[in-house]
N, C-alpha and C positions, 0 to 999 in steps of 0.2 A: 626630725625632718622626714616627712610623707612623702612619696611619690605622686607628683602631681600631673595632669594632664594639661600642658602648655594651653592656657587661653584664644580664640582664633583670633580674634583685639589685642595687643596688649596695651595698657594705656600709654598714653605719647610722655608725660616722666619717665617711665620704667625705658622706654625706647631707648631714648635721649643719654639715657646714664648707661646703658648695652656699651658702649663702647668705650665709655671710660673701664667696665667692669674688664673690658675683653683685654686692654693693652695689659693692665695690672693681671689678667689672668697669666697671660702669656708670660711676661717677666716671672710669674712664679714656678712657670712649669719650665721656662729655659733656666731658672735655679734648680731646679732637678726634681721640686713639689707634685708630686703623685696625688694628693687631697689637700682640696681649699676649702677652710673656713670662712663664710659669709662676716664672721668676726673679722679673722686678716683681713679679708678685703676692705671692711668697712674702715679699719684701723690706718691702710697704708692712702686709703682715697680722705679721709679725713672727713666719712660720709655718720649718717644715724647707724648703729650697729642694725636698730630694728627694719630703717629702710631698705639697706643693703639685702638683710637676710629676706624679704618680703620681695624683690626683686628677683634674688637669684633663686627661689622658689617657682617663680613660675617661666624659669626655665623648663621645667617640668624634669630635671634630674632629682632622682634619689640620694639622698646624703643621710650620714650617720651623724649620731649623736657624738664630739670630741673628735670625729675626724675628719667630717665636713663631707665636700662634694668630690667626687671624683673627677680629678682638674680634668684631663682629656674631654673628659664627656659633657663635662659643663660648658665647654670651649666650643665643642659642635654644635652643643642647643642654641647656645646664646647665637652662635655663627648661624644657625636654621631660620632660631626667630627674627633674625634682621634680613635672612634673604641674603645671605653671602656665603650660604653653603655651595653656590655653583656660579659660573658669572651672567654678569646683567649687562646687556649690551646694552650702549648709549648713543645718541646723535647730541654733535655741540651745535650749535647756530651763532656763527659771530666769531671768526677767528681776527679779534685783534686785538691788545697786547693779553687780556686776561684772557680770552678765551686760548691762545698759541700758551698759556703760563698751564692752563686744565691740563691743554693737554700732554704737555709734559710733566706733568706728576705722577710721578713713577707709586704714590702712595693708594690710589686707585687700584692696585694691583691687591697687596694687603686686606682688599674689600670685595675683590672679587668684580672690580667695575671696570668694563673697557670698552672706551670710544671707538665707534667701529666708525663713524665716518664724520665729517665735519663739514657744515654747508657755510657761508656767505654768499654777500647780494655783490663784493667786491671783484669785478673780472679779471681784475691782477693777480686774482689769489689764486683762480682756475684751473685747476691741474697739480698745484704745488701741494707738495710734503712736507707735515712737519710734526716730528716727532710720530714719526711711523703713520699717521692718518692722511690721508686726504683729501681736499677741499676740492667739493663738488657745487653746482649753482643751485640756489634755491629751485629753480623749477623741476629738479630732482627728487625733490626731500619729499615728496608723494610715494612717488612710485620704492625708493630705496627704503623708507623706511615699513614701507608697508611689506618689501620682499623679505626684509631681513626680521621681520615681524618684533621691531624695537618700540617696546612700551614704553623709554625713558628720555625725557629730552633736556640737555644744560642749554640754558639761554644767557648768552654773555653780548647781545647787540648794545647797539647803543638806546638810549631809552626811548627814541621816538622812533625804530623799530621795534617794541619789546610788543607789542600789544597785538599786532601783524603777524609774526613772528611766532606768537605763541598760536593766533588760529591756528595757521598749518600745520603747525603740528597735532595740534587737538584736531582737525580734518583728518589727521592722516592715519590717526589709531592711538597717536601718545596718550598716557592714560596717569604718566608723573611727569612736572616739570621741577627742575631743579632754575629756581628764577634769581641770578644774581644782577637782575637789574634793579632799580628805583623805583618799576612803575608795578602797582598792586593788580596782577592781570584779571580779566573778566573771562575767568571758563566752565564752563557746566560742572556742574556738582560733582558726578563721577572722577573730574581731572583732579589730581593732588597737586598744588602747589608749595613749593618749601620754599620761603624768600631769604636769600642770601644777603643782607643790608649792610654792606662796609661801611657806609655812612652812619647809621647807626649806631655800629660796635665803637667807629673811631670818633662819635660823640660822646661817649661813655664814658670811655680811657680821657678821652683831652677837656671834660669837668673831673671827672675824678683828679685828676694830676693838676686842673686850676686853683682848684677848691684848698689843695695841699700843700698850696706853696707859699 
């Protein structure tokens, strides 16, 4: 194992599996494992021994031959390469029931992600707190997001706001949307979209479970 120089890309597999790698890291270093082997890892995820190791390589940590990576260090790269070595501040847009569920998940913390403010178009909502955030009016989400210079936005509207919704934020400097609506948004090339499809995942599961019974 060579010391490698982290990639400024990493491909979006290697991304993806970053976090399954990081939980299994961490269970090994709160057992008390001072050096991880890309073998363990691959063994206890149930991954290719050769994918794992070709992953956790461009971590860009140093590892020995039989004694693997040194867990700490590897813990921070992987935490660097995902952007969860400091926090990432977020705006929600849509606080109703999923959007009020974001943000109470205390798991966001773990990742270094924290909603710093929450808009809706609902006036009932105006003023109110929930789960430490609170909900300001759209005709805000310009100026707040641009002061607080938030590049990241969760979109939880309903879907004949989602397309709306996402402008303003893409006006307003968002440059990632995190989109768990239905509707496939239209944003300039520079915006990242990550589609969240519950419908999707819960078509999956309910043929798989048809098809079995």
């Amino acid at each position: 194992m060579n010391e490698q120089t982290p990639p400024a890309v990493l491909p979006l597999p290697t991304i993806r599996r970053y976090p399954i790698y990081l939980r299994c890291i961490r269970e090994l270093i709160t057992a008390g494992e001072l050096h991880i082997s890309s073998a363990v890892v691959a063994e206890r995820l149930g991954l290719d021994p050769v994918l794992a190791r070709k992953d956790l390589a461009m971590a860009g940590v140093p590892g020995k031959p039989r004694r693997g990576y040194p867990a700490l260090a590897l813990q921070d790269a992987i935490n660097k390469a995902l952007g969860w070595d400091s926090t990432t501040d977020a705006v929600l847009v849509g606080v109703g029931s999923l959007g009020n569920a974001l943000l109470g998940y205390r798991g966001f913390e773990e990742h270094n992600l924290s909603i710093a403010v929450a808009f809706d178009a609902n006036p009932g909502l105006m003023g109110l707190t929930f789960h430490g955030v609170k909900v300001r009016p759209m005709e805000d989400l310009p100026r707040l997001v641009r002061r607080l210079a938030i590049k990241l936005g969760i979109l939880t509207v309903p879907s004949a706001a989602a397309q709306a919704c996402a402008d303003q934020l893409v006006a307003a400097g968002i440059c990632g949307i995190w989109n768990f609506t239905s509707v496939q948004l239209d944003v300039p090339d520079k915006v990242v979209v990550q589609n969240v499809d519950l419908a999707q995942s819960l078509a999956v599961l309910s043929h798989t479970i048809a098809t079995r019974s």
